[in-house]
C-alpha distance (Angstrom), angle and dihedral (degrees) to the residues before:
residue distance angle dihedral
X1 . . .
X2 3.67 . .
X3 4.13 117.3 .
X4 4.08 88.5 22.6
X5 3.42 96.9 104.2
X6 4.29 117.4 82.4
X7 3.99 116.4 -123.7
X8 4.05 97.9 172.4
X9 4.02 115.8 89.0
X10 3.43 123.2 -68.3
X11 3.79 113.8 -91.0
X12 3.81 93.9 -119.2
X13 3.46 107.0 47.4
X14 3.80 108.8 164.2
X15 4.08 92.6 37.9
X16 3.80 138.1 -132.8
X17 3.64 89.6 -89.6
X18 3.65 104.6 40.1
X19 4.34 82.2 50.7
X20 3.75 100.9 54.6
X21 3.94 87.7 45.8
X22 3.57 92.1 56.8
X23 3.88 84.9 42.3
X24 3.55 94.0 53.6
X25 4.00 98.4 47.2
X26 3.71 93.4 43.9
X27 4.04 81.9 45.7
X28 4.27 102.7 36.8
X29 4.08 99.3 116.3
X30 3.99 90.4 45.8
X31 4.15 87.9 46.8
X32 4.04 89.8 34.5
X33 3.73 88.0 53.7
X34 3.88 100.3 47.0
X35 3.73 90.2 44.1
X36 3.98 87.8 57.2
X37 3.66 92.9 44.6
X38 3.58 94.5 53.8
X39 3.74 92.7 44.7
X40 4.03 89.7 49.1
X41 3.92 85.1 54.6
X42 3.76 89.4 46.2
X43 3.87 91.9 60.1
X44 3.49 99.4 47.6
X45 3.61 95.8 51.6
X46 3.44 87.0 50.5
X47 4.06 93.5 52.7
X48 3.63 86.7 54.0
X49 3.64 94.7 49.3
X50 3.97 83.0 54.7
X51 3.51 94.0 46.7
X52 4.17 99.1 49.8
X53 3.70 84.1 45.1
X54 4.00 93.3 62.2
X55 3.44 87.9 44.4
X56 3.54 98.8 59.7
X57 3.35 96.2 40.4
X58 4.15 89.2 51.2
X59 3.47 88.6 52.9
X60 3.90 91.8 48.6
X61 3.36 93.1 48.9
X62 3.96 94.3 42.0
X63 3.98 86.6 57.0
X64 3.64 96.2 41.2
X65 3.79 97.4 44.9
């Protein structure tokens, strides 16, 4: 089939990929500083988890003992 085939550009020229690397250097402080939020709310949850742990197993062993 002549004429089917496309000689222009394609209609993405920079990419997906190449676009959200640009994004994310233009971007790194505002991604660095959600990443670090998230991770500081990460360990705290996890201290607490540590924390109500020992308590229940104090109070097991306080009951048991």
């Amino acid at each position: 089939m002549e004429g089917c085939a496309r000689e222009s550009a394609p209609l993405f020229e920079p990419g997906c990929i190449h676009s959200v690397e640009q994004w994310v250097l233009k971007n790194g402080a505002m991604v660095g500083g959600i990443c670090a939020v998230l991770a500081a709310i990460q360990l705290v949850g996890v201290c607490f988890a540590c924390c109500l742990s020992k308590s229940i197993l104090k109070d097991f062993h306080d009951f048991y003992y």
